[in-house]
C-alpha positions in Angstrom: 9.0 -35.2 -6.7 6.6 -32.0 -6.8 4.1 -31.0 -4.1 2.2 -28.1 -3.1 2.6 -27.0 0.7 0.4 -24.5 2.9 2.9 -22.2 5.3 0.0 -20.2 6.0 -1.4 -17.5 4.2 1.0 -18.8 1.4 1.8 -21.7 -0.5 5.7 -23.0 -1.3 6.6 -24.9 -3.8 9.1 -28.0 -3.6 10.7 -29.6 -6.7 13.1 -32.4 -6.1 14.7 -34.1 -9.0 15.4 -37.1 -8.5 19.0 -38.3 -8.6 18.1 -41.0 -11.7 16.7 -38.0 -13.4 13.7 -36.7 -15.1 12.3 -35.6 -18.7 9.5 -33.6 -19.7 6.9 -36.2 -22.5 3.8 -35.7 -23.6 1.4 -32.8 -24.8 0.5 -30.0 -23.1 -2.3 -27.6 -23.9 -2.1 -24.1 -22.2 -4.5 -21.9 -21.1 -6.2 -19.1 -23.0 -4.2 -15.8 -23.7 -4.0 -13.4 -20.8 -4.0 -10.1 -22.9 -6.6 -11.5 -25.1 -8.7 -12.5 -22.5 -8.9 -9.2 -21.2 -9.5 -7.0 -24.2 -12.3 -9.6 -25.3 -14.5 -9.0 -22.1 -13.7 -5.0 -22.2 -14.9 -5.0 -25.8 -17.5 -7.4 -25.4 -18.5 -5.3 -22.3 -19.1 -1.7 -24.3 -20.3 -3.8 -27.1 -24.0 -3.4 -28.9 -25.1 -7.4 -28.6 -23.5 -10.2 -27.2 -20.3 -11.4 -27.3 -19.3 -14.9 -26.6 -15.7 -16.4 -25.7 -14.2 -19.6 -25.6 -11.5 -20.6 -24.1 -11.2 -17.4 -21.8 -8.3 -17.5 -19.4 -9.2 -18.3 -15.7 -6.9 -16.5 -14.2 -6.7 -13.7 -11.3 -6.0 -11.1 -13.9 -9.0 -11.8 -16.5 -11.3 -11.9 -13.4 -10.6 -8.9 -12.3 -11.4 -7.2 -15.5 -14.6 -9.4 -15.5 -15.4 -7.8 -12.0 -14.4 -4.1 -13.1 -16.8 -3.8 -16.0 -19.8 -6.4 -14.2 -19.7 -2.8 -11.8 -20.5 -0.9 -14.7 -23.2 -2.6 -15.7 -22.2 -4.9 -18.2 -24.0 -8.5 -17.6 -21.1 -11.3 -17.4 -21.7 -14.6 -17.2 -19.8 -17.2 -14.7 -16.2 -17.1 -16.1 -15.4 -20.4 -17.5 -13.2 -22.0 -20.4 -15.7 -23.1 -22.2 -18.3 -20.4 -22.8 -18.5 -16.9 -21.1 -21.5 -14.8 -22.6 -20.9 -10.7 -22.2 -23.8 -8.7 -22.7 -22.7 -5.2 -23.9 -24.0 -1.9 -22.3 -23.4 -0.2 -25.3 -20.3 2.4 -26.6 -20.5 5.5 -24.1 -23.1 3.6 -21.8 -20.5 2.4 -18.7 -22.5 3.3 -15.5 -20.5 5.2 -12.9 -20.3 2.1 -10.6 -21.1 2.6 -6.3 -17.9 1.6 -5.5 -14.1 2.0 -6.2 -13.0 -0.1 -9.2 -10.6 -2.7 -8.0 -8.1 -3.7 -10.9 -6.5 -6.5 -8.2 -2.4 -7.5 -9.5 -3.7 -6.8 -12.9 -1.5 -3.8 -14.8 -3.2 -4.4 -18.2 -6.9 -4.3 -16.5 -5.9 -0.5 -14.9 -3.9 1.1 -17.7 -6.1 0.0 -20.3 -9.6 0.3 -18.5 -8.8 4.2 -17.7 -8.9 5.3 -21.4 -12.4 4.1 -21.6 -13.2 5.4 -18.2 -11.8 8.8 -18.7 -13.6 9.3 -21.9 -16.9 8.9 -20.1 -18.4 12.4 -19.8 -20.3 13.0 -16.4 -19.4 10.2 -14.6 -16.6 9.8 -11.9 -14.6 6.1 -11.1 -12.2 5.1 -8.6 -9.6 2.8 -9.2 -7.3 0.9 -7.4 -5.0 -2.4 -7.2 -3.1 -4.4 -5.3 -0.3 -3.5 -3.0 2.1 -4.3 -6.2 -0.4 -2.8 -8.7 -0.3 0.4 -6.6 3.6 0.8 -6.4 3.3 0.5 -10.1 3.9 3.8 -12.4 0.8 5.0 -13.8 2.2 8.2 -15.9 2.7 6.0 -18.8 -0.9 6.5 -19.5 -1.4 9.4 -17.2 0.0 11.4 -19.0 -1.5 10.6 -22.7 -4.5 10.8 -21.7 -4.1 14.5 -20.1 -3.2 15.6 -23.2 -6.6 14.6 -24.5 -8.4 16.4 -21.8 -8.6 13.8 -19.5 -8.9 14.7 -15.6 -7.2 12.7 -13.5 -6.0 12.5 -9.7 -3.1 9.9 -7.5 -0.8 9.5 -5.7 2.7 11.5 -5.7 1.5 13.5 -8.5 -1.1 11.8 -10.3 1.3 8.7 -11.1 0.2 6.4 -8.4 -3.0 4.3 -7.9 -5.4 4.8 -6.2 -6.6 6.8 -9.1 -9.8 9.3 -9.7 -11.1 10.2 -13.0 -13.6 12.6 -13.7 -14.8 11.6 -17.2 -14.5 14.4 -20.4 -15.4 14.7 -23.6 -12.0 13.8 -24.8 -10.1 15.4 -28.2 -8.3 12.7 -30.3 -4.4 13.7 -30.4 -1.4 12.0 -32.2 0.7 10.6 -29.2 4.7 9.5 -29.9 5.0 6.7 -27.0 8.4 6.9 -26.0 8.0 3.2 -25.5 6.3 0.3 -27.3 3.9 -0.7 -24.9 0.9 -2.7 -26.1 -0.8 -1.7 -22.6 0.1 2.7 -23.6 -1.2 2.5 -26.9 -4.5 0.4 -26.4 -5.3 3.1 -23.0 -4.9 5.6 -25.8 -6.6 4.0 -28.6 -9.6 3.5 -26.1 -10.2 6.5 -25.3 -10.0 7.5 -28.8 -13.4 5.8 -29.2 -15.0 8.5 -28.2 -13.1 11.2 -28.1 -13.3 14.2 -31.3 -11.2 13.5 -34.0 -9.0 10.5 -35.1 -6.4 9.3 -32.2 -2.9 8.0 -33.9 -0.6 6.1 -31.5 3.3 6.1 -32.9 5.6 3.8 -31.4 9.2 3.1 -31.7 8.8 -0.1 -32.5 5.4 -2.2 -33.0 4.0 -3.3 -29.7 1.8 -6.3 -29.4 -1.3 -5.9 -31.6 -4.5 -7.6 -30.0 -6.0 -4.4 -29.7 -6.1 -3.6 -33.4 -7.3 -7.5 -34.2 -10.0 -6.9 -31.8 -11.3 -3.6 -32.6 -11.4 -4.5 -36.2 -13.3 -7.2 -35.5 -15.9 -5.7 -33.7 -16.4 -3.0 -35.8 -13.9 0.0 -35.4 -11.9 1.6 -38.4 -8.6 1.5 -38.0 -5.3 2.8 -40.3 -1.6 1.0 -39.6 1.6 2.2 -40.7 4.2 0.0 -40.9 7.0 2.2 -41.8 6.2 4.6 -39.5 5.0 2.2 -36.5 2.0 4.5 -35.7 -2.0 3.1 -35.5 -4.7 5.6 -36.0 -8.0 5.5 -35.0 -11.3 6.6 -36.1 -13.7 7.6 -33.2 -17.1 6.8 -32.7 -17.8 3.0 -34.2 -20.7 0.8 -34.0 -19.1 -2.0 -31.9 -21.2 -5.4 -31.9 -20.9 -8.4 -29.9 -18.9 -10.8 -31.4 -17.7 -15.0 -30.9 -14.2 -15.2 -29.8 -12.1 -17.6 -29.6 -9.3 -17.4 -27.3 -5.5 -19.3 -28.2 -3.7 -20.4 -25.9 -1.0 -18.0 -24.7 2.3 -18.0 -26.2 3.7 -16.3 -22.9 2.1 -19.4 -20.6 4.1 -21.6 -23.5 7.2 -20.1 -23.0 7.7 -22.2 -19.9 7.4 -25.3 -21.5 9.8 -24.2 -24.6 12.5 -23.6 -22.0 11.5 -26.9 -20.1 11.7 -28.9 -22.7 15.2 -27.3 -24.3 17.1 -27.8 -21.2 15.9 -30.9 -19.8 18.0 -34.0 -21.6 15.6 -36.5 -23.1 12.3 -34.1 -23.5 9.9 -34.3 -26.2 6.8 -32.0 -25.6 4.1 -30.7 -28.0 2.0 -27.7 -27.0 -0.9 -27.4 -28.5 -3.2 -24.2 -29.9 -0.6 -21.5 -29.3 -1.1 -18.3 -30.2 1.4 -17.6 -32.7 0.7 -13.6 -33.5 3.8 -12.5 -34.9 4.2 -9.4 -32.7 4.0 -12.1 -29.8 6.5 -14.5 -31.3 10.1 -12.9 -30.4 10.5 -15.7 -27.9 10.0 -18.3 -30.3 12.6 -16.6 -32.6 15.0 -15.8 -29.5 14.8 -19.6 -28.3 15.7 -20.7 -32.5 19.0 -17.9 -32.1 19.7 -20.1 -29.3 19.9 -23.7 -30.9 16.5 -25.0 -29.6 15.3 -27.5 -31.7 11.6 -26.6 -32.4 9.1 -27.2 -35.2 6.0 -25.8 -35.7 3.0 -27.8 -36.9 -0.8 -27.6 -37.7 -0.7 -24.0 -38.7 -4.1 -22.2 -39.1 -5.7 -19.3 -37.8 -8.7 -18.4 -35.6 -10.5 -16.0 -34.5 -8.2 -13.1 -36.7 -5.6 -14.7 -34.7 -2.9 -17.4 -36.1 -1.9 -20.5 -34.4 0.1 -23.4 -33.8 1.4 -26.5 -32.1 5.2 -26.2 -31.1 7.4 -29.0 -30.7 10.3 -28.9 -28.7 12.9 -31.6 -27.5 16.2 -31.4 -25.6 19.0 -29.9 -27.6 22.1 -28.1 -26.2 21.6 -24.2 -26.4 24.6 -21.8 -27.2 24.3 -17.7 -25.7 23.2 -15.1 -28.0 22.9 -11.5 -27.8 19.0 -10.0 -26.9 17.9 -6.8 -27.5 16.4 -4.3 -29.9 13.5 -4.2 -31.6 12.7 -8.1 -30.5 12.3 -6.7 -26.8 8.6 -5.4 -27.0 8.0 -9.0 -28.8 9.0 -11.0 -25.7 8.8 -8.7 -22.5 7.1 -11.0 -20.7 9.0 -13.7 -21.4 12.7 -12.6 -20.3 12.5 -14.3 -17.1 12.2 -17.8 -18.5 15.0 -16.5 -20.9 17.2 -16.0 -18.2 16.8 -19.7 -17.1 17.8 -20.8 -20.4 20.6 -18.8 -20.6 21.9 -20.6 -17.7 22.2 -23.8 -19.4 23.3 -22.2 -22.5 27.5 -22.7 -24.0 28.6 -19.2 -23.5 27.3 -15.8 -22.8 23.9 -14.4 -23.3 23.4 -10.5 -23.2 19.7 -9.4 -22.6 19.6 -5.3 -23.3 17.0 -2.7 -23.9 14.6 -4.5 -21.3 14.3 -1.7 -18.5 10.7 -2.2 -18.9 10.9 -5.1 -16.2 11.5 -3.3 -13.8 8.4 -1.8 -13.1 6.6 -5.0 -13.6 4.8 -6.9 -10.8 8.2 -6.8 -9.4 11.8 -5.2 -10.5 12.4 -8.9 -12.6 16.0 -8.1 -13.6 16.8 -7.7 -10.2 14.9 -10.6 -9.0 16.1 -12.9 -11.1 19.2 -12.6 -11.0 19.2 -12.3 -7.0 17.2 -15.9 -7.1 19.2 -17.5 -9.8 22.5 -16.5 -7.9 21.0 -18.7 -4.5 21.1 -21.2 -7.1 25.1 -20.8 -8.8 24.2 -19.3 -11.7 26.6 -16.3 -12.8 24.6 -13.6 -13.3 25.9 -10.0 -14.0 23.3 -7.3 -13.7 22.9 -4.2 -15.7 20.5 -1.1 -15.9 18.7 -2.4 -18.7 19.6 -6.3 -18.6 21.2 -9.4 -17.8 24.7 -10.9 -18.3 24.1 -14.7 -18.2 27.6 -16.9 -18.6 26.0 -20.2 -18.7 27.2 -23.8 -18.0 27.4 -23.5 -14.1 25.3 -26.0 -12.3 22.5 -25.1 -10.0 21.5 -26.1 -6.9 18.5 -26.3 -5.2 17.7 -23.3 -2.9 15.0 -21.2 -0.9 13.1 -19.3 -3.6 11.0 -16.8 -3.7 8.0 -15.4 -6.0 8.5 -12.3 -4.6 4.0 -12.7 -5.5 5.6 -12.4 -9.4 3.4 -14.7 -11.2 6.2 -14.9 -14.0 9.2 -15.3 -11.7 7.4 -17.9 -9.8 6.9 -20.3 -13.1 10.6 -19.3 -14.2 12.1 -20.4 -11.0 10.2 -23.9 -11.3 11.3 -24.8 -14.3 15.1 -23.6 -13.3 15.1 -26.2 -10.3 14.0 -29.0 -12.8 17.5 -29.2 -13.6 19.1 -28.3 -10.2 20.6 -30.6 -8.1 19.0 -31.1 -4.9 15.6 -29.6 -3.1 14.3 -26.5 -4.4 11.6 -24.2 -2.2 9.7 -21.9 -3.8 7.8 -19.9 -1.4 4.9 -18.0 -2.2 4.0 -20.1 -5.4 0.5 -18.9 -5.6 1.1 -16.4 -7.3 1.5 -18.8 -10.5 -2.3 -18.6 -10.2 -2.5 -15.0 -11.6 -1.8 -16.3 -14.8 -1.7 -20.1 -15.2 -3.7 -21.6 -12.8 -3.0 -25.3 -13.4 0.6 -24.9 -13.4 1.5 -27.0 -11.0 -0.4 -29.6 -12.2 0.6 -30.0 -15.6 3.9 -29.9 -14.7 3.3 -32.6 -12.3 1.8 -34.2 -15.6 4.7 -33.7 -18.0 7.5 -34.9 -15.9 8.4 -38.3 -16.3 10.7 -40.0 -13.8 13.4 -42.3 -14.9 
């Protein structure tokens, strides 16, 4: 059995399998790309014209980008999935809004939101977050965009939000990330719009690319080189409204990969998932592991390639995680972890320090929750130590308000034994809205 429960202010979360079992059957089809979503109603939003998107995510996240730029004066329509019309203010035309910018839980709305606004000369913003977004560190893209003349002021040293920028005539630079974040270079690459001279980002290794699709397709010139993992920018484009069409996100699929894998006797197709290949590192990670998946219907839309995945119940072995694969399925560790736990053997994940300074520290977290459970979970610096084959049990959860951790610890109890509570479970909302509900969809009970 599943069902929602109100402990006011928050919502828990109980799973019960039931002793004759369960299986996951059916099709699901997920909702629209988070990171997508966003840089469509940014670009959209300093746009000449119109843009329209389909399929926009309805999550917290998306709507607080929505909110951020309808303050500076671009005209949004009522969020929706099926149509959302932007009108564009123009590039270089954001108004300096009357109040302080509030980017909610959402890390990728801030960080990538402050290269536009610091390279908009004359006007000042205020920007802020969450209680989690706050605690977050903001130097990664602090510190860039300094070097491009920015001026900027926070918390314990300018790495904290609340954040003030006093927008500059920026200079374009050539910045060497010392981490492949999609969220670092796109701040950067942002700003380069206007700033004097071409802006290059270098990574270590190639960090999701949405930002290049998208400014290609409305209108900016951009240079990529692969052998050198750098992106460099041309500034001032004539950016004009375009249709997009949002896939569904491969990092909302990921749940239902795992689900599907572990739990005996599931067949589950999910349909119109982004498959963009510096996305698809969990897809690849799951395959290392034995997962039996096909992909079917491919085609691409919107500059972006998709596909439905098929995945049924086959045993998984441990691998080994890390390297250049990392950047490609950050956000998808968590639900890793729960597979490793009903892998054969060990599974090392390395090189992910990253999650730490996500909505929440999510190597710690996961393997404190997935310990109440039985797993055996050793934790390191940069990863996890997973030797799977222990049962679980059911347990008091929590979300820890983790969005990801919440969704990761749901599909863990599926194959527990016994009641699982999973407090705070609202926080699924940030990203996935109907979760609950589909999984209440997709379960069969035998």
């Amino acid at each position: 059995m599943i069902r929602l429960e109100t402990v006011s202010p928050h919502q828990q979360l109980v799973i019960t399998p039931p002793a004759s079992g369960l299986s996951l059957q059916g099709k699901v089809r997920i909702p629209g790309d988070k990171s997508i979503s966003h840089r469509a109603l940014m670009l959209g939003a300093i746009a000449e014209g119109e843009t329209i998107i389909e399929g926009l995510l309805l999550g917290e996240d998306p709507r607080s980008t929505a909110a951020c730029f309808a303050a500076m004066g671009a005209n949004i329509s009522e969020l929706n999935e099926t149509e959302v019309r932007v009108q564009g203010v123009g590039l270089g035309n954001l108004q300096e809004p009357d109040n302080v910018l509030d980017a909610g839980n959402s890390g990728t709305t801030m960080r990538l939101m402050m290269g536009l606004l610091a390279s908009s000369p004359d006007r000042f913003f205020a920007v802020t977050g969450d209680g989690s977004l706050r605690s977050r560190p903001m130097s990664r893209v602090v510190n860039p965009l300094k070097e491009m003349g920015a001026q900027i002021w926070g918390k314990k040293g300018n790495t904290l939000a609340p954040l003030a920028i006093q927008g500059q005539q920026l200079k374009g630079i050539h910045y060497h990330s010392p981490i492949a974040s999609a969220q670092v270079k796109s701040c950067v690459l942002l700003a380069g719009l206007l700033a004097e001279g071409q802006t290059t980002v270098t990574e270590p290794a190639f960090s999701r690319d949405h930002s290049e699709r998208m400014l290609r397709a409305f209108g900016a010139n951009l240079t990529i080189d692969p052998e050198t993992h750098s992106v460099t920018l041309d500034p001032y484009p004539t950016l004009r409204g375009q249709k997009v069409v949002v896939p569904g996100d491969i990092s909302s699929a990921a749940f239902w990969m795992v689900a599907a894998a572990i739990v005996p006797d599931s067949d589950l197709t999910i349909e119109n998932v982004g498959i963009n290949p510096t996305r698809t590192g969990i897809i690849e990670a799951m395959q290392m592991m034995g997962a039996d998946m096909t992909l079917d219907n491919a085609r691409e839309v919107a500059g972006e390639p998709v596909a439905d995945l098929r995945v049924q119940y086959s045993p998984l072995k441990g691998c080994t995680i890390g390297g250049e694969i990392i950047p490609r399925l950050i956000d998808e560790i968590p639900i890793l972890a729960v597979a490793a736990c009903f892998a054969a053997g060990t599974t090392i994940i390395k090189d992910a320090e990253e999650l730490r300074v996500k909505e929440s520290d999510r190597l710690a977290v996961m393997a404190a929750e997935l310990t109440k459970m039985g797993a055996n979970i050793i934790e390191h610096p940069d990863g996890l130590e997973i030797i799977g084959g222990a049962s679980l049990n059911g347990a008091e959860m929590d979300s820890y308000t983790d969005h990801r951790i919440a969704m990761s610890l749901a599909i863990a109890a599926l194959n527990a034994k016994d009641e699982t509570r999973i407090h705070r479970a609202e926080a699924a909302s940030i990203s996935y809205p109907t979760f609950v509900e589909t999984l209440t969809n997709v379960c069969q009970f035998e």
